[in-house]
C-alpha positions in Angstrom: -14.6 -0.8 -28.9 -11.0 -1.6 -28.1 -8.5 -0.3 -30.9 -6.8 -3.5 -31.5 -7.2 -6.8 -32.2 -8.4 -8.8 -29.4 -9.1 -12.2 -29.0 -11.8 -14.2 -27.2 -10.9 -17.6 -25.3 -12.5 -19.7 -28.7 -10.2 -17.1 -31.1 -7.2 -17.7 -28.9 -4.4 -20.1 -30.7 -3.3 -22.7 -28.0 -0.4 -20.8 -26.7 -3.3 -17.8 -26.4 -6.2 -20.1 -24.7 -3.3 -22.0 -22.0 -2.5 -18.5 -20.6 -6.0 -17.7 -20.3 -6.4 -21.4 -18.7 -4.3 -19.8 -16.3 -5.9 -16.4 -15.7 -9.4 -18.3 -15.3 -7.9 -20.4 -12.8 -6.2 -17.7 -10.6 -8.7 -14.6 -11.3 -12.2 -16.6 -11.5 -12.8 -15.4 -15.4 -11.2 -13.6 -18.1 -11.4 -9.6 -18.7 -11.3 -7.3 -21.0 -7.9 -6.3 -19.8 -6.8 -9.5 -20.2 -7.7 -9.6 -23.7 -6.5 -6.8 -24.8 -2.9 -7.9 -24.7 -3.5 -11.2 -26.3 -1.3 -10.4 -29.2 1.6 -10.6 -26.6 0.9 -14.1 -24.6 4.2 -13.2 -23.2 4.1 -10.1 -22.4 0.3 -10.4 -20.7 2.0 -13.6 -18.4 4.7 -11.3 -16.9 1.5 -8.6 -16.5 -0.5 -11.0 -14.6 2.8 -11.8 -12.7 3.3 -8.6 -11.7 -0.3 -8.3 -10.9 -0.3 -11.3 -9.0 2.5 -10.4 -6.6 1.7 -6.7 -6.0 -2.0 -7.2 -5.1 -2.3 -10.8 -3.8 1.5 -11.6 -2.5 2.7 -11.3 0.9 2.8 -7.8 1.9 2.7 -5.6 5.2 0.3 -4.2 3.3 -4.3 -5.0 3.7 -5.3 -6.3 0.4 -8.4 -3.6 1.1 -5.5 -1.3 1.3 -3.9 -2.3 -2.5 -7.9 -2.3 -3.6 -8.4 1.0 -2.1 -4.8 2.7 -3.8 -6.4 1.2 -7.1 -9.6 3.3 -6.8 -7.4 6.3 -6.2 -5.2 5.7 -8.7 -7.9 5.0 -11.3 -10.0 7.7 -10.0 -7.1 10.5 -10.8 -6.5 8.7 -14.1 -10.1 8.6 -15.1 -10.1 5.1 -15.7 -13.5 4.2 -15.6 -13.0 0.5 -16.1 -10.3 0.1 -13.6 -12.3 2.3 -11.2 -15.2 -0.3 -11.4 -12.8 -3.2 -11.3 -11.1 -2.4 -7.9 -14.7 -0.5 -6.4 -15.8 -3.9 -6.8 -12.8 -5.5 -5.1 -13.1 -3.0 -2.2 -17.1 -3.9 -1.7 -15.4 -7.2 -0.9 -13.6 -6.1 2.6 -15.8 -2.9 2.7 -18.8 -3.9 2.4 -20.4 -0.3 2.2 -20.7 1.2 -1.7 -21.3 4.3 -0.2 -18.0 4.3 1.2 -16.6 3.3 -2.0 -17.7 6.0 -3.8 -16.8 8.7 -1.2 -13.2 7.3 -2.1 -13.5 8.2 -5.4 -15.1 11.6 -5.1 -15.2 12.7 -2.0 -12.4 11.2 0.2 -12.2 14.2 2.6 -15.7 13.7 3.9 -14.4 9.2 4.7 -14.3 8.4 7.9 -10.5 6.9 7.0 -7.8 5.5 9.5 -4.6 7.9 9.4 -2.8 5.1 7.8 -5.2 4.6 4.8 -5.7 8.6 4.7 -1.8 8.8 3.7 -1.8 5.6 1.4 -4.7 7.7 -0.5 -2.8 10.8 -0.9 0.6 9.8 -2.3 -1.7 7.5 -4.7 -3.2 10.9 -5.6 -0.4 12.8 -5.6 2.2 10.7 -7.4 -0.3 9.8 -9.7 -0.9 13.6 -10.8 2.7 14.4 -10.7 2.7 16.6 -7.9 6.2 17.2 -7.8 9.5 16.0 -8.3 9.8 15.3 -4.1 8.1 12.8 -2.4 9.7 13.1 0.9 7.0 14.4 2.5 4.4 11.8 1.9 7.3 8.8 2.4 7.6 10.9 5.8 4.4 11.0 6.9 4.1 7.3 6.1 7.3 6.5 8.3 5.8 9.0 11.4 2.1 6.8 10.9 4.5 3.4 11.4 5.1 2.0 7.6 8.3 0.3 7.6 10.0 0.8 4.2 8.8 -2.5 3.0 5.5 -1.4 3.0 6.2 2.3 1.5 7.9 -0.2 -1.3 4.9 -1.7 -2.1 2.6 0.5 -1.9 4.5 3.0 -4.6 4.7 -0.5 -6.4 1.1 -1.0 -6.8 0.7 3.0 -7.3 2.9 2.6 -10.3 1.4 -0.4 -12.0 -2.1 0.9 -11.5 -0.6 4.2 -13.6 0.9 1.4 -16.4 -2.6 -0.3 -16.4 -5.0 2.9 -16.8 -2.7 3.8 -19.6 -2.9 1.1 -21.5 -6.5 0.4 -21.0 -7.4 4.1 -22.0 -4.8 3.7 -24.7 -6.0 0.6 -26.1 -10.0 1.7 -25.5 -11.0 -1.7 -23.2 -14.0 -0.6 -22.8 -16.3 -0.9 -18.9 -18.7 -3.3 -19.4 -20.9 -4.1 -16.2 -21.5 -7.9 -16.5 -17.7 -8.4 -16.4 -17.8 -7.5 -12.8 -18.8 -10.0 -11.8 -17.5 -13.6 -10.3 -13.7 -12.3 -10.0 -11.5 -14.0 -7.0 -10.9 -11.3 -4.6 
């Protein structure tokens, strides 16, 4: 049970229900996620902005790529729902669960590109903090090809996967399986 006030679409005041207008449009249906920050219509439209742009804008990046960093990310955080979210978004250029959940648990024993292996670990690793010095990952990114634009986004989307787990563990939005269901990936 989340630990705040939340609102469903026929709670939400008018200001409320036309950003959700929006979220159903571009996302397919509304989350839990997305309800959890209805106190802040505001605040939840620059969220979904940011959200927008780092997962779904033009990128160097794969969007199987962004999905798979989410996994990580939300795997090292213990995120549960996020975890289920972005397994889900995976299956959608995957198409293999099992390989899905070897991302989360196992990663060493997936088959991954070089490229995808090193996406993974500075997900992992700058998600737990490993250090104050990244250079070595952004390194090893640069030696595998990725041009700095793409070392930009994918720390982007590492980061706001880090802001989202935290306030959906904060706020107790709870994994629900039915919401999985009918998103546009």
């Amino acid at each position: 049970m989340p630990h705040i006030k939340t609102f469903s679409y026929d709670e939400a005041d008018s200001e409320l229900k036309e950003v959700y207008d929006d979220i159903i449009k571009s996302r397919g249906k509304l989350a839990e996620v997305h309800k959890i920050q209805g106190l802040n219509p505001e605040a939840l439209v620059a969220h979904m902005d940011l959200y927008m742009t780092t997962m779904f804008g033009k990128s160097p990046l794969k969007r199987y790529q962004r999905e798979m960093m989410a996994v990580v990310v939300s795997a090292a955080n213990r995120c549960e729902y996020c975890i289920h979210h972005h397994e889900q978004a995976l299956l959608a250029y995957w198409k293999e669960e099992e390989k899905t959940k070897l991302l989360r648990f196992n990663r060493a024993e997936l088959d991954l590109p070089v490229k995808d292996r090193l996406l993974c670990n500075l997900a992992e690793y700058l998600t737990m903090n490993e250090g104050p010095d990244y250079s070595q990952y952004i390194t090893q990114l640069k030696d595998a090809g990725f041009e700095d634009r793409a070392i930009l986004d994918a720390v982007q989307i590492i980061a706001y996967f880090n802001f989202v787990n935290r306030m959906v563990l904060g706020l107790g939005v709870e994994f629900d399986a039915d919401e999985m269901k009918g998103y546009n990936y």
